[in-house]
LOZABA-661457 format. One record per residue (C-alpha): residue number from 1; residue in three letters; chain; z, y, x. Coordinates in nm, 4 decimals. Example, Ala and Ser with C-alpha at 12.3 -4.5 7.8 and 13.67 -1.06 7.14 Angstrom:
+-----+------+------+----------+----------+----------+
: pos : code : unit :        Z :        Y :        X :
+-----+------+------+----------+----------+----------+
:   1 :  ALA :    A :   0.7800 :  -0.4500 :   1.2300 :
:   2 :  SER :    A :   0.7140 :  -0.1060 :   1.3670 :
+-----+------+------+----------+----------+----------+
END
This chain:
+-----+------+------+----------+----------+----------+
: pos : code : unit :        Z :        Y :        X :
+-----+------+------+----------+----------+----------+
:   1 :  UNK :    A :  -0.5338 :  -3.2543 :  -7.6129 :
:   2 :  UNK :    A :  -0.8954 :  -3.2735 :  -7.5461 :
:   3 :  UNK :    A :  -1.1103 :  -3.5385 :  -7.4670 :
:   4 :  UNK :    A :  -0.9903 :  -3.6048 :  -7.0885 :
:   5 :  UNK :    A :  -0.6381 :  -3.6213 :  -7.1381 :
:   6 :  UNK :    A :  -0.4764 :  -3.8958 :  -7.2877 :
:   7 :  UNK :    A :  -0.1300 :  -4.0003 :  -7.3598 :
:   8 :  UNK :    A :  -0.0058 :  -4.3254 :  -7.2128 :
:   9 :  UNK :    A :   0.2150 :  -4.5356 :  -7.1369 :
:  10 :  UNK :    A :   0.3678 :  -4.6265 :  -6.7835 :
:  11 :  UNK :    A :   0.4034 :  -5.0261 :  -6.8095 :
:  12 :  UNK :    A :   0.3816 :  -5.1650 :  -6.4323 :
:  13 :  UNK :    A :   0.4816 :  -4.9821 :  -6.0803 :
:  14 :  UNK :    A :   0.4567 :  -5.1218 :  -5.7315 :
:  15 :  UNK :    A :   0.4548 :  -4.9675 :  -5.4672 :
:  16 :  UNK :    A :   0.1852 :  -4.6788 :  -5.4801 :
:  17 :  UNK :    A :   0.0016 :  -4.8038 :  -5.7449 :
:  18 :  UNK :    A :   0.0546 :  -4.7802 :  -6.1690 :
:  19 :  UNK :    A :  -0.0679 :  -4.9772 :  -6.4567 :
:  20 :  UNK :    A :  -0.1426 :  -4.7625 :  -6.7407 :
:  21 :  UNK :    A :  -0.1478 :  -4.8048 :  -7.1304 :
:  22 :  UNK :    A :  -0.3443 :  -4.5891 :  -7.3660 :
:  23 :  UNK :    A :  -0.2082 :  -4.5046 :  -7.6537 :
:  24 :  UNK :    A :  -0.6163 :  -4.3888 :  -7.7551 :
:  25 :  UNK :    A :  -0.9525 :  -4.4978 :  -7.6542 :
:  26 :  UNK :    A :  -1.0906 :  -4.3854 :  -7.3923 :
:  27 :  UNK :    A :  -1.3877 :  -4.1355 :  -7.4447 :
:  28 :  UNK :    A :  -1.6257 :  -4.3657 :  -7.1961 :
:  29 :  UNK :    A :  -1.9522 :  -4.1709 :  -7.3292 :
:  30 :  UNK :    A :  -1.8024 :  -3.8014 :  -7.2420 :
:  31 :  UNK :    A :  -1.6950 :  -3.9932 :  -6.8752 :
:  32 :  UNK :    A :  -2.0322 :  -4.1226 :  -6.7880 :
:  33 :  UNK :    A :  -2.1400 :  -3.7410 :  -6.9371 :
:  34 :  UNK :    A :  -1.9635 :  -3.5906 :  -6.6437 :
:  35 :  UNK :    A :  -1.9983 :  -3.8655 :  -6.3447 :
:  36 :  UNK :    A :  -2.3957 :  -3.9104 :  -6.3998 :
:  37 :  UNK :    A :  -2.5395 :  -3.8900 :  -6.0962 :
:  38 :  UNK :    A :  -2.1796 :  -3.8498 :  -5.8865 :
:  39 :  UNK :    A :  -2.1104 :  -4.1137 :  -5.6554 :
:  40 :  UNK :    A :  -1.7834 :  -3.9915 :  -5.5095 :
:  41 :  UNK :    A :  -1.4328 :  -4.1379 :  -5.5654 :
:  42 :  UNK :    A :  -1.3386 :  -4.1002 :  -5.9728 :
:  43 :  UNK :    A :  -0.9982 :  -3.9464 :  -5.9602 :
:  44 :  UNK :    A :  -0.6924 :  -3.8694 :  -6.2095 :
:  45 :  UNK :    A :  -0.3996 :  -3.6782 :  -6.2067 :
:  46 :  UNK :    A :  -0.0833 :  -3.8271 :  -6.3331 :
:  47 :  UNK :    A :   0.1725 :  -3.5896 :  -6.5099 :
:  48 :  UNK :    A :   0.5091 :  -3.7739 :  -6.6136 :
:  49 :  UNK :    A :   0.6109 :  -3.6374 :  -6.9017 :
:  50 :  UNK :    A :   0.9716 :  -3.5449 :  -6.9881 :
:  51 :  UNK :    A :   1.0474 :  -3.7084 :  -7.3334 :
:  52 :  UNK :    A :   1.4397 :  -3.5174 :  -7.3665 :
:  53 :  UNK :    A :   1.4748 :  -3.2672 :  -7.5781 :
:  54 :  UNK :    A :   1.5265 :  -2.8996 :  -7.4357 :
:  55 :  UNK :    A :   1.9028 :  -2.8354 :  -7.3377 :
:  56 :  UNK :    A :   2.1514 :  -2.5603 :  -7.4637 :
:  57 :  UNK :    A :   2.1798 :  -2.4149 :  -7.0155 :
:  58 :  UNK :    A :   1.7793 :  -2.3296 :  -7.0858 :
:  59 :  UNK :    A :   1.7790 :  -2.1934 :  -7.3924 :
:  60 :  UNK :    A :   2.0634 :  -1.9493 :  -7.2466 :
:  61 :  UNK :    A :   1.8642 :  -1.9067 :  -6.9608 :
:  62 :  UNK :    A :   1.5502 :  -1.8248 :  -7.1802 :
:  63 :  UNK :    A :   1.7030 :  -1.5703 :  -7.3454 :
:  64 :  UNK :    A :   1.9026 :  -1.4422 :  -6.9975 :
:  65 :  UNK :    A :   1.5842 :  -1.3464 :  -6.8343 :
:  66 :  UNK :    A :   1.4401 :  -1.1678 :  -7.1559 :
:  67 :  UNK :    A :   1.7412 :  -0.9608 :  -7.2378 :
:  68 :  UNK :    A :   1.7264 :  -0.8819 :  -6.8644 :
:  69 :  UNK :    A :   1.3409 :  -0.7799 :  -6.9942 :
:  70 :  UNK :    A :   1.4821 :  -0.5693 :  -7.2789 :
:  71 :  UNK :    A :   1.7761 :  -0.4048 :  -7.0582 :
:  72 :  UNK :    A :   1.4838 :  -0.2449 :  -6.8536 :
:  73 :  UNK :    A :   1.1963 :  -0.1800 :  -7.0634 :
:  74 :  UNK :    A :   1.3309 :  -0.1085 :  -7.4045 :
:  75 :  UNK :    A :   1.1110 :  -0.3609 :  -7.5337 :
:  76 :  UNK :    A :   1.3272 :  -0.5795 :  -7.8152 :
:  77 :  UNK :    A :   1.3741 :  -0.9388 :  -7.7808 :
:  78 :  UNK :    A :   1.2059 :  -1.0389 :  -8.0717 :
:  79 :  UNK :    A :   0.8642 :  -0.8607 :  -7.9248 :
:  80 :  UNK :    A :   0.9094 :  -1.0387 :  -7.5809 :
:  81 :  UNK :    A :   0.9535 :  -1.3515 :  -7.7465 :
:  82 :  UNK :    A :   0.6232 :  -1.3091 :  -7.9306 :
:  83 :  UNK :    A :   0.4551 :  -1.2655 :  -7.5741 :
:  84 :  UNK :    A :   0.6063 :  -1.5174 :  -7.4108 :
:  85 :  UNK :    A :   0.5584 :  -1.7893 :  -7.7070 :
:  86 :  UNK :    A :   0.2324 :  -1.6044 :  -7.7265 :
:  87 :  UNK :    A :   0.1590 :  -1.7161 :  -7.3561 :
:  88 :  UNK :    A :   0.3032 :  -2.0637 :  -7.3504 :
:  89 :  UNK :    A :   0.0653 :  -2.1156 :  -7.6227 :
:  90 :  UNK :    A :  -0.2665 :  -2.0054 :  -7.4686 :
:  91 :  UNK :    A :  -0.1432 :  -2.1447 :  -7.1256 :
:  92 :  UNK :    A :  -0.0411 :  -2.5310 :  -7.3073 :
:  93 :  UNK :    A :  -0.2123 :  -2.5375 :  -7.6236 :
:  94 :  UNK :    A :   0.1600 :  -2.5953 :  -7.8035 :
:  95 :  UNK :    A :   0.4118 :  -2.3601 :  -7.9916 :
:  96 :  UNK :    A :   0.7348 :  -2.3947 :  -7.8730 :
:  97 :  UNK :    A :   1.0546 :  -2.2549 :  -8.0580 :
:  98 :  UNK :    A :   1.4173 :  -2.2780 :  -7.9617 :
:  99 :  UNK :    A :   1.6269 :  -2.3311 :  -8.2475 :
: 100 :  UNK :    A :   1.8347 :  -2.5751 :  -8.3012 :
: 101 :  UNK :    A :   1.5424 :  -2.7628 :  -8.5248 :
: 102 :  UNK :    A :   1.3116 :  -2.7834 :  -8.2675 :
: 103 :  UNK :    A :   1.1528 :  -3.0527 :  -8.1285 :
: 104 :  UNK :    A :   1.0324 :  -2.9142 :  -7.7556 :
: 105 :  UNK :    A :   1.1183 :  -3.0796 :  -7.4361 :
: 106 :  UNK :    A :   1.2479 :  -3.0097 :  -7.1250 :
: 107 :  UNK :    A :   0.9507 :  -2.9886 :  -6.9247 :
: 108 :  UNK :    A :   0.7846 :  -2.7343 :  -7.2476 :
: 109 :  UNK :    A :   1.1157 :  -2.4891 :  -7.2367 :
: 110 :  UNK :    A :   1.1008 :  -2.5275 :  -6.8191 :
: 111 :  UNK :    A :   0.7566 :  -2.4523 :  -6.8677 :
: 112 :  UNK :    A :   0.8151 :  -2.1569 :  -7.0518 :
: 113 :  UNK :    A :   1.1070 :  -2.0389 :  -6.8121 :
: 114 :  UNK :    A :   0.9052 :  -2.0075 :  -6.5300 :
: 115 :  UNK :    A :   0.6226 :  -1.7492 :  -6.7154 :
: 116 :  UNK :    A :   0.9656 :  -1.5624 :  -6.7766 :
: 117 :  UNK :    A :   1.0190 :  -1.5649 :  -6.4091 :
: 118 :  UNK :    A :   0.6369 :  -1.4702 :  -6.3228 :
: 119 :  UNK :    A :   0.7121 :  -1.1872 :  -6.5257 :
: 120 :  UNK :    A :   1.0099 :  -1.0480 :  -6.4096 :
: 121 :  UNK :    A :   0.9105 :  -1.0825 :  -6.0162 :
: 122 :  UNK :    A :   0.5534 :  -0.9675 :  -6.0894 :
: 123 :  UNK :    A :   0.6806 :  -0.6418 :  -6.2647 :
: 124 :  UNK :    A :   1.0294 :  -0.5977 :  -5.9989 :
: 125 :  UNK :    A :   1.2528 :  -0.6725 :  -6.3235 :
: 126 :  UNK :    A :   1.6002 :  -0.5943 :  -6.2040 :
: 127 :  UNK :    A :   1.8304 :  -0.9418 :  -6.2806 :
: 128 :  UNK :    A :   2.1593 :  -1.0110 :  -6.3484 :
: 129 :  UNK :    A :   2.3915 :  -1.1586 :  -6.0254 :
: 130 :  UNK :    A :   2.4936 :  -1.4993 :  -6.1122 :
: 131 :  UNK :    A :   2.2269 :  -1.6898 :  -6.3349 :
: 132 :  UNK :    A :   2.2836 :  -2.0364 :  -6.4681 :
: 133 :  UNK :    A :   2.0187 :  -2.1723 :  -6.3870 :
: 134 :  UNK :    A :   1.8885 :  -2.5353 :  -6.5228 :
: 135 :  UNK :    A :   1.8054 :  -2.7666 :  -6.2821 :
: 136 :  UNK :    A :   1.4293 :  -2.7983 :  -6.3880 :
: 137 :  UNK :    A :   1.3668 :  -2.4039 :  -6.2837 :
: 138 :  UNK :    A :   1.6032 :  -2.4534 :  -5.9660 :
: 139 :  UNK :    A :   1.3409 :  -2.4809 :  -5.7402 :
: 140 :  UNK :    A :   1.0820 :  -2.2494 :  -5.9089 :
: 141 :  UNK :    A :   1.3397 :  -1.9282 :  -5.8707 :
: 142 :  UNK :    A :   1.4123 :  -1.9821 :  -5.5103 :
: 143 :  UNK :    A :   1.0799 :  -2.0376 :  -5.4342 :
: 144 :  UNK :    A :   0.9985 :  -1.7116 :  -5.6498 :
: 145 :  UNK :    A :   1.2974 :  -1.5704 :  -5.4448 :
: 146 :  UNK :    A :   1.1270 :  -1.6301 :  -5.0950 :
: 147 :  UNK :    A :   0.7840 :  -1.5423 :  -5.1650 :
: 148 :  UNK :    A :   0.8652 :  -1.2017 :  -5.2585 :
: 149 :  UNK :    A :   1.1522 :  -1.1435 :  -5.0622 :
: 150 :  UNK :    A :   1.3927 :  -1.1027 :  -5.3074 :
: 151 :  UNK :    A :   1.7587 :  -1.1745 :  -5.2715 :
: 152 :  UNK :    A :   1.8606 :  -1.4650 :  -5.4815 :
: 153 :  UNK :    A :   2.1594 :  -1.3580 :  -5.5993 :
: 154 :  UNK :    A :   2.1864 :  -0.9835 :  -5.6359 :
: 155 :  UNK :    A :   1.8463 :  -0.9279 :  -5.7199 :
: 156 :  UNK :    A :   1.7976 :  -0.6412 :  -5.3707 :
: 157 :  UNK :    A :   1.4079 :  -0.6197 :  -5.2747 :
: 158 :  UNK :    A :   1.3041 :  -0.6588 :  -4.8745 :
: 159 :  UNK :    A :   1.5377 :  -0.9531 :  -4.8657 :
: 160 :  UNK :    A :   1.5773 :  -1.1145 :  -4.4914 :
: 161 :  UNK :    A :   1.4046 :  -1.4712 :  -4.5220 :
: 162 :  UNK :    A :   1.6434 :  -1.7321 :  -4.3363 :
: 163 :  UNK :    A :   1.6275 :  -2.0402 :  -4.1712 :
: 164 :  UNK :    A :   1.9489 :  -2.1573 :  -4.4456 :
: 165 :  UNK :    A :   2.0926 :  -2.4759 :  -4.3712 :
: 166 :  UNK :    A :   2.0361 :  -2.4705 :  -4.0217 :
: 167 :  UNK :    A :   1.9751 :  -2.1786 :  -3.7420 :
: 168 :  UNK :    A :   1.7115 :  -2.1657 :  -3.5032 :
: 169 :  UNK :    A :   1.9598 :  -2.1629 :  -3.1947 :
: 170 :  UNK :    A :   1.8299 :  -2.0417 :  -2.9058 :
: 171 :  UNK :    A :   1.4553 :  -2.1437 :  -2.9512 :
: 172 :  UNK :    A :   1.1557 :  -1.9320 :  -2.9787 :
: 173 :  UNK :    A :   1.0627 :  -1.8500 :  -3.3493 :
: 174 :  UNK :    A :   0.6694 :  -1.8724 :  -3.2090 :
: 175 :  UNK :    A :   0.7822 :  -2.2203 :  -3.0673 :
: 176 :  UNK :    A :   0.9427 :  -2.3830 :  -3.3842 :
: 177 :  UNK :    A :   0.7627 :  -2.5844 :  -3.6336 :
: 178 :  UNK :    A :   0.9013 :  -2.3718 :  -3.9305 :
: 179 :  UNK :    A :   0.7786 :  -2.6265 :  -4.1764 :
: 180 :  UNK :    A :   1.0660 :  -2.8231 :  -4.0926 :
: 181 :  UNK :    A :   1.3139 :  -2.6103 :  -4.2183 :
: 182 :  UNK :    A :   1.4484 :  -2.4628 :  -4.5623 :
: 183 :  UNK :    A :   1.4753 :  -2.0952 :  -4.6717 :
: 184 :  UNK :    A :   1.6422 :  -1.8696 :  -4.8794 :
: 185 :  UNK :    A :   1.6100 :  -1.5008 :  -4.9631 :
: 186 :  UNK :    A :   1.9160 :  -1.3587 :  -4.8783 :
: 187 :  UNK :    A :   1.9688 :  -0.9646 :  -4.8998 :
: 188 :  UNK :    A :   2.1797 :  -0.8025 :  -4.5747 :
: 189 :  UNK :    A :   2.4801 :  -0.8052 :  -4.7289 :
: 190 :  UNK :    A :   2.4608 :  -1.1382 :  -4.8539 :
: 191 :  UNK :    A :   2.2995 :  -1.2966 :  -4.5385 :
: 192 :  UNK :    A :   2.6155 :  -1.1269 :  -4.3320 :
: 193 :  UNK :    A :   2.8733 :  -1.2916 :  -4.6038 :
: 194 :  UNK :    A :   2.6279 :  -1.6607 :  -4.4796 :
: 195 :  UNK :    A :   2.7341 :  -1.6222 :  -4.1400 :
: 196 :  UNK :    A :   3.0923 :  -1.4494 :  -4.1645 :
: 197 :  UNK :    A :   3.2162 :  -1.8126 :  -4.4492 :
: 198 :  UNK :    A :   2.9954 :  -2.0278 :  -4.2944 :
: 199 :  UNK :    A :   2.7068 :  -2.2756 :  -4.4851 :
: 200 :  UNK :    A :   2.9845 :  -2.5238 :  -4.6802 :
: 201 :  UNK :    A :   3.1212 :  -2.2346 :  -4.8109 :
: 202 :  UNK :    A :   2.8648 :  -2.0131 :  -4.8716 :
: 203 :  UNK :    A :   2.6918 :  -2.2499 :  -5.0780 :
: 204 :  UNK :    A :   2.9766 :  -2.3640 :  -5.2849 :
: 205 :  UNK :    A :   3.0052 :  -1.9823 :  -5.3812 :
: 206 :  UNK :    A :   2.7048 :  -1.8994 :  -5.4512 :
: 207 :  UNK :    A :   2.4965 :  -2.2579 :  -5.5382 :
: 208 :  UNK :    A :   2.2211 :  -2.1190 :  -5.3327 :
: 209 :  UNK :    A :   1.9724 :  -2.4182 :  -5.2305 :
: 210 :  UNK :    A :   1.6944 :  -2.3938 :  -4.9549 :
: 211 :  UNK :    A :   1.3411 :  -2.4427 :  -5.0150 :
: 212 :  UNK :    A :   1.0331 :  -2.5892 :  -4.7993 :
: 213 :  UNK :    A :   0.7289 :  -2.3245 :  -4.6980 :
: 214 :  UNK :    A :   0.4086 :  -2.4182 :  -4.6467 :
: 215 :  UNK :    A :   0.2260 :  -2.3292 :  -4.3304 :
: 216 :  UNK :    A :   0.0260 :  -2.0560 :  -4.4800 :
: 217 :  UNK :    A :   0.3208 :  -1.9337 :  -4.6776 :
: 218 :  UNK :    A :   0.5269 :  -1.8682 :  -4.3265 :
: 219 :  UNK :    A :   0.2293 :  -1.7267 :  -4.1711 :
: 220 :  UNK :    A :   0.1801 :  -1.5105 :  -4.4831 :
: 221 :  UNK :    A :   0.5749 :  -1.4035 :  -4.4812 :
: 222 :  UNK :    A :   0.5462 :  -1.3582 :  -4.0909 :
: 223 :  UNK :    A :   0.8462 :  -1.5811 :  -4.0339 :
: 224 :  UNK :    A :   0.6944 :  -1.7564 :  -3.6880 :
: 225 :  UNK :    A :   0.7080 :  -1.4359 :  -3.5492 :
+-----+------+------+----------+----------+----------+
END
């Protein structure tokens, strides 16, 4: 850690506000080091930290995504998992490790998922259909999903981007707040199967979840139209 981050722990909440306990002393000379001669409001960001230890579903999906790696590129596991340790390491500060001896957590191994998934969507990886995914990376790969227009279950590129739990009706796509609704990157095929089974369905097949967009991500994905 260095010398603005501290562990702590969480010992009062109410409402919006938190009491704090260090577990260290507080490095007050570096502080007034880097607010001499700022009078603005002193800020902190608060990162609750997952105490668990990493679960068997993401160390099978760790591996998933790299042998997905290795199917394409030829490059053997044991090299991609010297990158992506390598990476989790200059991106944390920590080693992680996944054997059964380990001691990493579930945010560490979510962590390292989601470099996995920068990867694979940065370089058009090909991926299996039907990935278990945990529920800390749930989010993460849709999101990934939308923003490049990638089907989330097949894996088909130039994916349609739709409104998923609920349609637009009749209404104007220049005349709806789009921030309101979710999305999903469905591919034609599998957008067609959305409509033909309906949402219950659909969902229960495939475990597909919508995801929020921010304004300049729907402008950006031209979804207002």
């Amino acid at each position: 850690m260095n010398n603005l981050t501290y562990l702590t722990k969480i010992v009062k909440i109410s409402g919006n506000k938190i009491v704090l306990e260090l577990k260290e002393e507080l490095n007050i000379d570096r502080l007034k080091t880097i607010f001499n001669g700022f009078d603005g409001e002193r800020q902190a960001e608060l990162f609750i930290k997952d105490p668990r230890g990493f679960t068997p579903q993401q160390r099978r999906f760790v591996f998933a995504l790299m042998q997905d790696i290795y199917i394409y590129t030829g490059e053997p596991l044991e090299s991609l998992k010297d990158v992506f340790y390598w990476q989790f390491r200059y991106f944390t500060g920590k080693d992680i490790s996944l054997s059964n001896e380990s001691e990493s957590s579930v945010d560490e191994v979510s962590t390292l998922s989601e470099l996995i998934l920068d990867f694979i969507f940065e370089n058009d990886i090909p991926f299996r259909e039907g990935y278990e995914i945990p529920p800390q990376n749930t989010q993460y790969y849709f999101y990934k999903c939308v923003t490049t227009r990638t089907c989330c279950i097949c894996g088909k590129k130039n994916a349609d981007i739709d409104h998923f739990d609920k349609a637009l009706g009749r209404r104007k796509r220049s005349e709806v707040d789009h921030t309101e609704f979710n999305f999903a990157a469905l591919c034609r095929t599998h957008h067609q199967e959305k409509h033909q089974i309906g949402i219950a369905a659909f969902k229960n097949k495939h475990h597909v979840i919508g995801i929020k967009l921010s304004q300049e991500e729907i402008k950006k994905l031209r979804i207002g139209g």
